[in-house]
C-alpha positions in Angstrom: 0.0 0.0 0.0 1.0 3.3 -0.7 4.3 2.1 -3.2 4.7 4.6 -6.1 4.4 3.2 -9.6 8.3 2.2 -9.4 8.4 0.8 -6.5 5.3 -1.4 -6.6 6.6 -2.8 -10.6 10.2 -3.2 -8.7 8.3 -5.3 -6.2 5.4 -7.2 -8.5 2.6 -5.5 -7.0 0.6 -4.5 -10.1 0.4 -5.2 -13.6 -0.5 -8.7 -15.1 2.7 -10.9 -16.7 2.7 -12.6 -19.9 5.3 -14.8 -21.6 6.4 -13.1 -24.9 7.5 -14.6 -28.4 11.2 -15.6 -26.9 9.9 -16.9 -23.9 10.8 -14.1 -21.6 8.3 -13.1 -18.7 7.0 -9.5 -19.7 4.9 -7.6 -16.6 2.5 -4.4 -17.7 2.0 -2.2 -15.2 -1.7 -0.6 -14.8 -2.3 2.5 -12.9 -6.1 1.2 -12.3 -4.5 -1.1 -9.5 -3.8 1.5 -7.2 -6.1 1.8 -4.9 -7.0 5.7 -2.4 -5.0 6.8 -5.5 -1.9 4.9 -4.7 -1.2 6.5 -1.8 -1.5 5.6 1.8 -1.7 9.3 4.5 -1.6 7.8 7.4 -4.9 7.3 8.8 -6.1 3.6 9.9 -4.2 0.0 9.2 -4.0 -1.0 5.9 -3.7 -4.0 4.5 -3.3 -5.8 1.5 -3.0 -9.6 0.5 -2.4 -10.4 -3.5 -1.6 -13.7 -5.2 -1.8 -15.1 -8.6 -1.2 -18.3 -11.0 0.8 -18.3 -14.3 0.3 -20.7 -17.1 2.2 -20.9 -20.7 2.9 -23.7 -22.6 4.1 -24.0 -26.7 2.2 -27.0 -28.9 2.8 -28.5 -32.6 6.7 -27.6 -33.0 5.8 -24.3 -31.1 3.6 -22.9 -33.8 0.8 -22.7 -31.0 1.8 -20.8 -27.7 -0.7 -20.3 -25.0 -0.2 -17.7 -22.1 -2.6 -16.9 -19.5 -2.5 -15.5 -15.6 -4.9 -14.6 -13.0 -4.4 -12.3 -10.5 -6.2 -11.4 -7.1 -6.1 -8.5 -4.9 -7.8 -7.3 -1.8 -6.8 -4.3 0.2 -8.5 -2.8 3.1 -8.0 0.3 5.1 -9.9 0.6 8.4 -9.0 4.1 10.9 -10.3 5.7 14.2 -9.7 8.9 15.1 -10.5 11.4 18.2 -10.0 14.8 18.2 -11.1 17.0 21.8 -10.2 20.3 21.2 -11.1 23.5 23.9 -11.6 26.9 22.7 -10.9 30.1 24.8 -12.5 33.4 23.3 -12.7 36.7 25.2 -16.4 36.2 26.3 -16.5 31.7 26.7 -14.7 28.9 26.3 -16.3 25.7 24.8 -15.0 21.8 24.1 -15.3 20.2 20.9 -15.1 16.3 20.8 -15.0 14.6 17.0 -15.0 10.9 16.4 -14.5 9.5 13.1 -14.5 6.1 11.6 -13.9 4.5 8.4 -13.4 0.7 6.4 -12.5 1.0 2.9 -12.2 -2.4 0.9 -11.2 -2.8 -3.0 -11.7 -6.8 -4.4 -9.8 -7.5 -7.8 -9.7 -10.2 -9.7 -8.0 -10.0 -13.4 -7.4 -12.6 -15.9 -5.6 -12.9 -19.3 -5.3 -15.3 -22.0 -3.6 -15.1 -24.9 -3.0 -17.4 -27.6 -1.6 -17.1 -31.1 -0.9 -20.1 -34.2 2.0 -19.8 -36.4 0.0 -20.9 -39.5 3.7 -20.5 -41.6 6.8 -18.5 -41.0 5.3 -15.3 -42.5 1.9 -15.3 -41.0 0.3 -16.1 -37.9 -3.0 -15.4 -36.0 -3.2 -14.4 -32.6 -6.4 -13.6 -29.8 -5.9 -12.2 -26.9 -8.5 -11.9 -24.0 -9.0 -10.1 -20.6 -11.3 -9.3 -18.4 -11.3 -8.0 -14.7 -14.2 -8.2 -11.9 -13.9 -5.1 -9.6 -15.7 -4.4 -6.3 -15.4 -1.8 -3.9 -17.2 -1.0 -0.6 -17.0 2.4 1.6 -18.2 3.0 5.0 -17.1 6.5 6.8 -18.8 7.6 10.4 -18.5 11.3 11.8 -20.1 12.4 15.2 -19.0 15.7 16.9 -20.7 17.6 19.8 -19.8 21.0 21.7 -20.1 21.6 25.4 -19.8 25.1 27.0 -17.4 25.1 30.0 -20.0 23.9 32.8 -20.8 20.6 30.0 -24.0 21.5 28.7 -24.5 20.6 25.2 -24.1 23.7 22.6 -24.4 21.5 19.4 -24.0 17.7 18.1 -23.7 16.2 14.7 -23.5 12.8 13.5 -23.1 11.3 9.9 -22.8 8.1 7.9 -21.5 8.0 4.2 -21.9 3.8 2.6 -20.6 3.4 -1.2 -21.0 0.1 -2.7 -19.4 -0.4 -6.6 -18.5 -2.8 -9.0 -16.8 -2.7 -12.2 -17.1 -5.1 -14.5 -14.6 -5.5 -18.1 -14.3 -7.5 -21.0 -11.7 -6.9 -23.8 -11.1 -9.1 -26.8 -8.6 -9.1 -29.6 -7.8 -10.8 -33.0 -4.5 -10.1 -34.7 -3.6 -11.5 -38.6 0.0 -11.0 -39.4 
């Protein structure tokens, strides 16, 4: 949580890996896997657990290769915080308490596949697929209330925010060389 864009492809925490025409492993890094915007400021835990399988294999004197990986992520941020604050004017003083909660959870789960047939040494047709499953859920608490110095109440205030999403993708492609 909270790597910048070098640091988390220097330490394989985003992108998806594929197996290119020589066999090397090639990881693409994509900004949508940052979660709170990539960064982390301090407030709550956070934490994060992310895993993944990789298949390729080559068939038919390598003229077919098959690549494909799945990855899953799930990061969570929960915080508390309490604030009591006392304010001295000319004419009063008062006490302001504020309590504020929050859980923030992102779900991921990506997959790729990619195949592609050799049909001679000049042409070849290749389809690549991908798709990605995206769920998100948000749940912030505020109260706050104000006392005047002999602890009567002077005001109180208390909110919920819930967000619930989902994103769902699909992406297909078919190459002729």
């Amino acid at each position: 949580n909270g790597l910048g864009w070098e640091e988390e492809r220097k330490y394989g925490g985003g992108g998806e890996f594929s197996v290119n025409d020589d066999g090397e492993f090639v990881s693409t890094i994509t900004s949508d896997d940052n979660d709170w915007g990539g960064e982390y400021r301090g407030s709550g835990l956070p934490k994060a657990w992310v895993g993944g399988a990789l298949y390729n294999n080559k068939w038919l004197n390598d003229s077919l290769i098959f690549n494909s990986n799945y990855k899953f992520s799930k990061k969570m941020n929960e915080g508390l915080e309490n604030v009591t604050s006392q304010y001295i004017l000319p004419d009063t003083q008062y006490f302001n308490k504020q309590q504020s909660s929050n859980r923030n959870i992102a779900v991921k789960h990506n997959i790729r596949v990619s195949t592609e047939y050799w049909i001679d040494t000049s042409s070849s047709l290749k389809l690549d697929l991908s798709g990605a499953y995206n769920t998100t859920q948000s749940l912030n608490s505020n109260m706050s209330e104000s006392r005047n110095a002999a602890g009567a109440l002077i005001n109180n205030n208390t909110s919920t925010q819930e967000k619930d999403g989902s994103k769902k993708m699909l992406n297909a492609d078919l190459l002729y060389r």
